[in-house]
Structure formats: C-alpha cells, structure tokens
NUTOR-452631 format. One line per 10 residues: for each residue y, z, x of N, C-alpha, C, O. Coordinates in steps of 0.05 Angstrom, whole numbers, plus 5000, padded with zeros to 4 digits. Atoms other than C-alpha are relative to their C-alpha. Example, Ala and Ser with C-alpha at 12.3 -4.5 7.8 and 13.67 -1.06 7.14 Angstrom:
<sites>
4976:5000:5018:4910:5156:5246:5024:5000:5018:5024:5013:5039 ~ 4976:4999:4984:4979:5143:5273:5022:5014:4985:5044:5018:4995;
</sites>
This chain:
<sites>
5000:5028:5006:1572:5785:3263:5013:4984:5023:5004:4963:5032 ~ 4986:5019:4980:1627:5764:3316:4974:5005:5028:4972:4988:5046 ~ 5016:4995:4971:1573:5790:3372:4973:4972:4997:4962:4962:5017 ~ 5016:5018:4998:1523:5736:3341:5013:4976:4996:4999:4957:4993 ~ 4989:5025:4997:1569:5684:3339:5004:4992:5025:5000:4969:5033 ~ 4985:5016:4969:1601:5687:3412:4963:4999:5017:4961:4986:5038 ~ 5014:5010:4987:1526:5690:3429:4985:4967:4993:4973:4953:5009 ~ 5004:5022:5012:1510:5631:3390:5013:4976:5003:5006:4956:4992 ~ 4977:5016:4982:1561:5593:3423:4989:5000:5024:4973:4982:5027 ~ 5005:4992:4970:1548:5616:3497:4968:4993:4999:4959:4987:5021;
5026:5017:5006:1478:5592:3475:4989:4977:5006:4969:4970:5019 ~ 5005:5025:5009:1491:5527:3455:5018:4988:5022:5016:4964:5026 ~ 4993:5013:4986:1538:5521:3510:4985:4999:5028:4991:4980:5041 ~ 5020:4995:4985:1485:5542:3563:4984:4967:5000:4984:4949:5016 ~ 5013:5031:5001:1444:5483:3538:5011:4978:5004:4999:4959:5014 ~ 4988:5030:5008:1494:5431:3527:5003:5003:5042:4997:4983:5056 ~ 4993:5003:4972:1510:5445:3604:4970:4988:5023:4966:4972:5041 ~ 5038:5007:4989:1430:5443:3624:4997:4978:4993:4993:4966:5014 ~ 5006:5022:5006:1421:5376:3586:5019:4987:5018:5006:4972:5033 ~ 4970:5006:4986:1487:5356:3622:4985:4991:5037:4983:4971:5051;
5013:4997:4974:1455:5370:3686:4978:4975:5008:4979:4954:5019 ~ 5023:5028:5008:1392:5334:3674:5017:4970:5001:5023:4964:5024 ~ 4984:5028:4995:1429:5265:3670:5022:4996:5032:5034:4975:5034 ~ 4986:5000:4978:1466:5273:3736:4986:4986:5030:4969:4997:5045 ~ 5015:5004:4964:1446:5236:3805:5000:5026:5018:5014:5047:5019 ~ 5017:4980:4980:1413:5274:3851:4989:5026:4995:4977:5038:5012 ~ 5017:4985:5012:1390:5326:3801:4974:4994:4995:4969:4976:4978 ~ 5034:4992:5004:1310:5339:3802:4991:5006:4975:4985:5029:4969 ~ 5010:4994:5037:1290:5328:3722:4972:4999:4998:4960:4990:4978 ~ 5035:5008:4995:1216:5330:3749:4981:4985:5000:4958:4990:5006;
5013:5024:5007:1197:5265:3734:5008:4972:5025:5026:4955:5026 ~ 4993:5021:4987:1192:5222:3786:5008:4970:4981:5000:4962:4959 ~ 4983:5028:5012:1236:5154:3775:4978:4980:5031:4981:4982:5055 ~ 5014:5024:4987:1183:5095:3804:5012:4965:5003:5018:4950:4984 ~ 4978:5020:4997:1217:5035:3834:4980:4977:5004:4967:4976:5026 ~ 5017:5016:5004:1174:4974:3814:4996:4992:5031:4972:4994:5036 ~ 5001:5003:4967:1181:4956:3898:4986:5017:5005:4966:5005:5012 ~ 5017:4979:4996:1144:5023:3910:4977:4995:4991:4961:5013:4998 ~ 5034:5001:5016:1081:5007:3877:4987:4960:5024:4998:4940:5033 ~ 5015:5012:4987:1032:4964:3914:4976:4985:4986:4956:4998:4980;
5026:5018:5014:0983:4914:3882:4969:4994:5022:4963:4980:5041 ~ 5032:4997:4979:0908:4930:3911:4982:4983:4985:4980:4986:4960 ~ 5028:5015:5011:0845:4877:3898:4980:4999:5021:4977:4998:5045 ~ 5025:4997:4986:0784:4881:3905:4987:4975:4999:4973:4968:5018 ~ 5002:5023:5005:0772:4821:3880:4970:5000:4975:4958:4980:4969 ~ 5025:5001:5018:0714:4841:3830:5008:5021:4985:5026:5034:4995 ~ 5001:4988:5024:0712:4882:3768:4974:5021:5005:4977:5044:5012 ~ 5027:4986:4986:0641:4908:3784:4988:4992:5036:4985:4971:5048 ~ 5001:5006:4965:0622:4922:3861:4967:4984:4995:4948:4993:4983 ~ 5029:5014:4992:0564:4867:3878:4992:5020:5010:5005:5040:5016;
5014:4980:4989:0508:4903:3903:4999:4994:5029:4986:5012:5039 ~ 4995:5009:4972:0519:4874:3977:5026:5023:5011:5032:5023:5035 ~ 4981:4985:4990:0577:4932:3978:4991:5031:4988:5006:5050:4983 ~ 5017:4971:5016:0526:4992:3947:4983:5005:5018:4977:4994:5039 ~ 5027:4985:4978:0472:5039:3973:4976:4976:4993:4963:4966:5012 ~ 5018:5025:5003:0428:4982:3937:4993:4974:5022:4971:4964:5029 ~ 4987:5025:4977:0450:4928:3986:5002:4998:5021:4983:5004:5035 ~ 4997:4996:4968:0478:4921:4050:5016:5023:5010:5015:5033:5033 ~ 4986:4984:4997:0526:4970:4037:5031:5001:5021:5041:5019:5035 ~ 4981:5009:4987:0585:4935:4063:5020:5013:4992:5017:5019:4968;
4990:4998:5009:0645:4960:4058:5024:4974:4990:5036:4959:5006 ~ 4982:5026:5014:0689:4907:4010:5029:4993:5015:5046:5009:5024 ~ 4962:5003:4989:0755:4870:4035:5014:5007:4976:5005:5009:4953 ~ 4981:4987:5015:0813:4894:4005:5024:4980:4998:5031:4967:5018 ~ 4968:5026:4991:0879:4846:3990:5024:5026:4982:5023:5035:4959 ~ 4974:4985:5001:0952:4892:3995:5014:4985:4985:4997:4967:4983 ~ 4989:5006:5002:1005:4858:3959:5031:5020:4996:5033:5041:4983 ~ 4972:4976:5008:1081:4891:3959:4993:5018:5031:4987:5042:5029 ~ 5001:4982:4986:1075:4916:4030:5031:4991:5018:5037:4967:5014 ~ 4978:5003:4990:1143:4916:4071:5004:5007:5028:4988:5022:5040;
4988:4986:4968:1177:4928:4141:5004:5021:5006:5007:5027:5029 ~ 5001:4970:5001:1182:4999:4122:4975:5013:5009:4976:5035:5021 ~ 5022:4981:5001:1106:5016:4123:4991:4998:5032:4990:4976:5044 ~ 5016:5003:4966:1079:5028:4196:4958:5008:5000:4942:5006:5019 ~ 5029:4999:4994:1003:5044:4172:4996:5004:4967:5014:5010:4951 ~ 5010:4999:5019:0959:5044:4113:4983:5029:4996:4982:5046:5013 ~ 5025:4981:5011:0910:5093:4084:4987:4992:4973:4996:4980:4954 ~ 5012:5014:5029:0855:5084:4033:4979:5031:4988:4972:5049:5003 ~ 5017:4985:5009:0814:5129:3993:4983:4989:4977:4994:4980:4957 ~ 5007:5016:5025:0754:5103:3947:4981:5027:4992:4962:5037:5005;
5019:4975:5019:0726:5161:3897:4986:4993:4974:4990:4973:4959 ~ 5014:5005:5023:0684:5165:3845:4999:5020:4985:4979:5034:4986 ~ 4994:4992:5013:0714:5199:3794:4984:5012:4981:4991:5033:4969 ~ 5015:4995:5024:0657:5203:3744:4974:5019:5010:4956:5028:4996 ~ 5024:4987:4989:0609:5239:3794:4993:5018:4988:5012:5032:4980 ~ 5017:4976:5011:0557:5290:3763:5019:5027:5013:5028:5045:4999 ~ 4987:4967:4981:0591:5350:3808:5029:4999:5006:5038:5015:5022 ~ 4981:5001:4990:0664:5321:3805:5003:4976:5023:4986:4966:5037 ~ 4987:5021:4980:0704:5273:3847:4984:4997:5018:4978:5019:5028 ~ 5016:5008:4978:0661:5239:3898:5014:4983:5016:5025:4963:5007;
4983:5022:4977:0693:5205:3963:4975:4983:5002:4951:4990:4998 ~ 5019:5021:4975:0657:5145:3995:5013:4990:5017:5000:4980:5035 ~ 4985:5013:4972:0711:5120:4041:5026:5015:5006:5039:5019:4986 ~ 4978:4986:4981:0767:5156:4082:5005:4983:5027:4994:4986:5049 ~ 4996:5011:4965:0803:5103:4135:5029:5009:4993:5039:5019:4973 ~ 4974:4998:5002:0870:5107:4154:5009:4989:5026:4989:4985:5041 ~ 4988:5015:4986:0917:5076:4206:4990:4975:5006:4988:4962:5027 ~ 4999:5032:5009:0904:5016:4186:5029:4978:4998:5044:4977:4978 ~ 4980:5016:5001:0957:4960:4210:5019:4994:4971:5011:5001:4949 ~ 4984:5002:5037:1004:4944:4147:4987:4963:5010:4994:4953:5032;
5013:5015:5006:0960:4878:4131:5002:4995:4971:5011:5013:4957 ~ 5004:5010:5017:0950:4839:4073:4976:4999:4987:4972:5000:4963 ~ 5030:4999:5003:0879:4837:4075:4989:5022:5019:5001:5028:5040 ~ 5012:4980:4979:0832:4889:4104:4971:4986:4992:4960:4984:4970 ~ 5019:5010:4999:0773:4857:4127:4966:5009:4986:4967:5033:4985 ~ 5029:4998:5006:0695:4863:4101:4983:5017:5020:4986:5016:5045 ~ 5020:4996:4978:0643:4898:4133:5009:5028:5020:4994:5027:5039 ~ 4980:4989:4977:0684:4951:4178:4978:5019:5006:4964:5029:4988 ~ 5027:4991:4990:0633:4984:4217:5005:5029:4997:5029:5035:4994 ~ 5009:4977:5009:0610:5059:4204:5015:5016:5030:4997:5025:5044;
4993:4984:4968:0645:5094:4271:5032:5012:4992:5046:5003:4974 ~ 4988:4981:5006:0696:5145:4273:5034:4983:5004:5054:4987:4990 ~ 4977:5021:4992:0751:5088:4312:4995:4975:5003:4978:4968:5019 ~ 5015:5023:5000:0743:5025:4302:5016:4976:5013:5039:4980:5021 ~ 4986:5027:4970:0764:4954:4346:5010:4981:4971:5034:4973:4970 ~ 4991:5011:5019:0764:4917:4276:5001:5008:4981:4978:5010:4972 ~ 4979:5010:4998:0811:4925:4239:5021:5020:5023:5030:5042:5018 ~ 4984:4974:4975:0851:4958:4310:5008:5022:5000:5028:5020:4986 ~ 4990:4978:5003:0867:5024:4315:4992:5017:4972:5004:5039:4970 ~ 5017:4990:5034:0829:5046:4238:4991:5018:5014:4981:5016:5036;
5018:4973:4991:0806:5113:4245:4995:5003:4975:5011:5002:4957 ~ 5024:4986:5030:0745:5134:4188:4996:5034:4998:4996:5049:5018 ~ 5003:4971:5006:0736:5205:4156:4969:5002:4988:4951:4985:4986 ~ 5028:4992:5004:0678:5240:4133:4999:5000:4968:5014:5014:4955 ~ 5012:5012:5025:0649:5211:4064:4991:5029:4990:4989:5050:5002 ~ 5014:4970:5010:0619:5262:4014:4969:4994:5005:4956:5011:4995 ~ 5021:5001:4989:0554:5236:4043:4991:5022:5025:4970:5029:5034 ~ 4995:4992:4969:0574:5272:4104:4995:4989:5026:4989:4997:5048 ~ 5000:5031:4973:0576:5204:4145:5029:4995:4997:5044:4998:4978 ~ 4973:5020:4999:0634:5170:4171:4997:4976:4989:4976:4965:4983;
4994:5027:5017:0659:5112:4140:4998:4999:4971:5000:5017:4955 ~ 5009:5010:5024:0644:5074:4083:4967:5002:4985:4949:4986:4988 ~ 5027:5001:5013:0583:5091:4044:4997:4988:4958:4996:5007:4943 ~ 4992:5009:5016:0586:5048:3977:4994:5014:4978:4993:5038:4980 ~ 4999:4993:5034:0576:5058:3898:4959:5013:5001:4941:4997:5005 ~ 5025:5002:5008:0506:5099:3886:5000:5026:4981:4995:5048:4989 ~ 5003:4984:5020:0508:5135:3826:4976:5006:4982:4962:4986:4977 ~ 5023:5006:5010:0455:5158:3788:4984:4989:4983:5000:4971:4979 ~ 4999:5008:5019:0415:5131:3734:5014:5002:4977:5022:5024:4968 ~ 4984:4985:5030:0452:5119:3665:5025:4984:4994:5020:4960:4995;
4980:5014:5000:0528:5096:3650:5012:4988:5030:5008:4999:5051 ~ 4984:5007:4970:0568:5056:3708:5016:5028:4997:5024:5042:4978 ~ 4971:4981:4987:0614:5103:3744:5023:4976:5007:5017:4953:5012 ~ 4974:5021:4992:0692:5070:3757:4998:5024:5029:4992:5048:5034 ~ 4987:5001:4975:0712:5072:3824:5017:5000:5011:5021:4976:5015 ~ 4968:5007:4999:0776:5076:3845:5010:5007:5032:5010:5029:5044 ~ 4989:4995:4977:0807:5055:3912:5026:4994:4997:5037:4974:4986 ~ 4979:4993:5000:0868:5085:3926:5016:5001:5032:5010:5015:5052 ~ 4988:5012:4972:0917:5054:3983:5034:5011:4999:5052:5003:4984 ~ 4971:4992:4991:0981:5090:4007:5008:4986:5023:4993:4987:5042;
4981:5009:4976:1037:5050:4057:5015:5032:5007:5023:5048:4990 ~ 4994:4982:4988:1059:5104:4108:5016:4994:5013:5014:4973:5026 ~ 4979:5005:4980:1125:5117:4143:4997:5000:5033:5016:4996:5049 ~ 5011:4986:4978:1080:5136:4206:4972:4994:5004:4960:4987:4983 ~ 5026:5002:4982:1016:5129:4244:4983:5033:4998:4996:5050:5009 ~ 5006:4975:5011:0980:5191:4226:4984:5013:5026:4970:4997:5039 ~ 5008:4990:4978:0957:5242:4282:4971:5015:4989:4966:5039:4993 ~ 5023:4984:5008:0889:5259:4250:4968:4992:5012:4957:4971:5005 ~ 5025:5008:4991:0821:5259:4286:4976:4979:4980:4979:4972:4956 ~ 5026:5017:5018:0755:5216:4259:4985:5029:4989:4984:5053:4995;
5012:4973:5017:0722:5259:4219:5008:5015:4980:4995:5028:4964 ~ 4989:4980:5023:0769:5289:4180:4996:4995:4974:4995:4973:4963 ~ 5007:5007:5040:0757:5299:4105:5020:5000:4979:5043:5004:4987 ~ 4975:5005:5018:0799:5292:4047:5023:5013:4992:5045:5006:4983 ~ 4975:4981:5007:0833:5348:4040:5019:4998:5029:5044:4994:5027 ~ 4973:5007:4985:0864:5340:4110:5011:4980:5015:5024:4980:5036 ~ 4983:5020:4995:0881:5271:4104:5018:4998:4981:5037:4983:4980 ~ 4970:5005:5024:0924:5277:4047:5014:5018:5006:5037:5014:4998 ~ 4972:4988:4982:0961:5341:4092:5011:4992:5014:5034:5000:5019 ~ 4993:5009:4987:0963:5297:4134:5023:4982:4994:5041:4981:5010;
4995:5016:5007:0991:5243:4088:5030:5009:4991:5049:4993:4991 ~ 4979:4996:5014:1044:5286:4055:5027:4992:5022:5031:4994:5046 ~ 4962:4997:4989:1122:5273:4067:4994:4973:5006:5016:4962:5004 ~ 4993:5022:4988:1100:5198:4094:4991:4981:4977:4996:4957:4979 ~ 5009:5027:5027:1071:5160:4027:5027:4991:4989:5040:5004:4974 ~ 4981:5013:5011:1126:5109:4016:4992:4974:4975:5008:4962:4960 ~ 5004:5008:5021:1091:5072:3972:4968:4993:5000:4954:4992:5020 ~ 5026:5011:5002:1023:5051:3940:4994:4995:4974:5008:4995:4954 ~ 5009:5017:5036:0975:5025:3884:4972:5005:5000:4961:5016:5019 ~ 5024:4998:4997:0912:5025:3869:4977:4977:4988:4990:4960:4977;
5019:5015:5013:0844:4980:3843:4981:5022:4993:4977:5044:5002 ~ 5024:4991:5015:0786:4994:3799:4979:4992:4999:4981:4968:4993 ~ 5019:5016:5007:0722:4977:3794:4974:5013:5001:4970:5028:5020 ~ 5015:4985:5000:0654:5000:3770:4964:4996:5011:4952:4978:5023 ~ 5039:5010:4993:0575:4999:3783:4979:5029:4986:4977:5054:4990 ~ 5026:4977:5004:0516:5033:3750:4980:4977:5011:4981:4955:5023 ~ 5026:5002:4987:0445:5031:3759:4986:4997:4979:4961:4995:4981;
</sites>
C-alpha cells in the first residue's frame, strides 16, 4: 500500500511540475501565441473572381491590397490555390520577391522576372506555366480560392520556375508575418 501511495504522489507531483512548466516564458506549449501585428489583411477586392481574372477571360492576374505590412518585411510572397480541386490542392500563382507594397498591381505579365512589379520573380503554376493562370475549374459547384501572402525577413534566392514545394523551403525561417483572402468562381 505505502509503494502505491509514494507512487501516487511522485505521480501527481510529476504532473503538477509539467503543468507548471507549460505556463512559463519561453517554454514551447505547442501552440503558437499570434500577435494581432503579425497577421496581415489581404483584398482582393471581390468575393467572386470576375471572369476578366479566369481562364474564361483575359486571365489577368487580380491586384492585391496588403494591409499590416511594416519596416521589418524586406519582400513578399503569394500563393493562390485551389483547395477544392478534383485531384487535391491546385496552385495557379507562385510570385515572390515582391517589394513590401500596399498594392500589387493588375495584370503582371506571364515571365519568369518581371520589370513590373521590380524585381517579382514567378514559379511554375500547376498548369505547368509560369505565372498567373486564373480560376478554371470544372463544371459544377464554385471552387474557393485562396490567396495566401507571407511578409519576409529576406529577399529569397530562388530561381523562376520553381514550384511550390521549393518556395515554401525556401520561405521557411523568414515568414514574419501574413494573412490571407478568399474568393470563389464556378462554371
């Protein structure tokens, strides 16, 4: 009996020390703590993408408006997927080093480096084109859309072309903050 008591103790004091822990600065309780400054407000400025920014259309790619960007970020990155795709996550846009801006302009032409907006380098779409290739899902329900914009501590050393998996290797250790928009389109 005394052998299940002193463990029943040494138990409970185990835990009380672990919970203990947990509440302590600079202990790792797995949950990131999000600092309303860290988060980034992205628009697209529409709810559903006009067809002037689809395979339907002109196939522009849409301006973008940042809000919450700071003296900290030295470049942007964006990712716009389509989450609902028949085969899984679908990309249509991969830029990155993108000036820290407020707005990212309309239209940004299909090439691997681009002059506007300066220094933007594009990745390879799941089309298997560079750039921007817009919303073309198949017949049936809309698909959501979701572009996703990280502020970066750094200018990223990654060629045109590259695809998603190694721009977010790229990306790790420098995402200091971001946010995202939504927005959908069927057919």
């Amino acid at each position: 009996m005394r052998t299940f008591v002193a463990i029943l103790i040494a138990s409970a004091m185990l835990a009380s020390a672990a919970l203990a822990g947990c509440a302590e600065d600079g202990e790792d309780s797995g949950v990131e703590d999000v600092d309303s400054s860290e988060i980034l407000e992205v628009k697209l400025g529409f709810e559903s993408f006009p067809e002037m920014y689809t395979c339907e259309g002109e196939n522009l790619s849409p301006p973008v408006e940042i809000g919450g960007l700071d003296e900290s970020v030295a470049s942007i990155a964006m990712i716009l997927e389509d989450p609902d795709a028949p085969r899984g996550t679908f990309v249509h846009w991969l830029i990155w080093n993108l000036e820290p801006s407020e707005a990212v302009p309309e239209g940004i032409p299909a090439e691997g480096e681009v002059l506007n907006p300066p220094g933007a380098v594009q990745g390879t779409n799941g089309f298997g084109l560079i750039g921007y290739y817009g919303p073309c899902p198949p017949q049936g329900p809309a698909h959501r859309y979701v572009l996703k914009v990280s502020g970066l501590d750094a200018r990223l050393d990654l060629p045109p072309r590259s695809g998603r998996s190694d721009l977010e290797a790229a990306m790790e250790g420098h995402v200091i903050t971001s946010g995202e928009a939504l927005a959908t389109y069927g057919r």
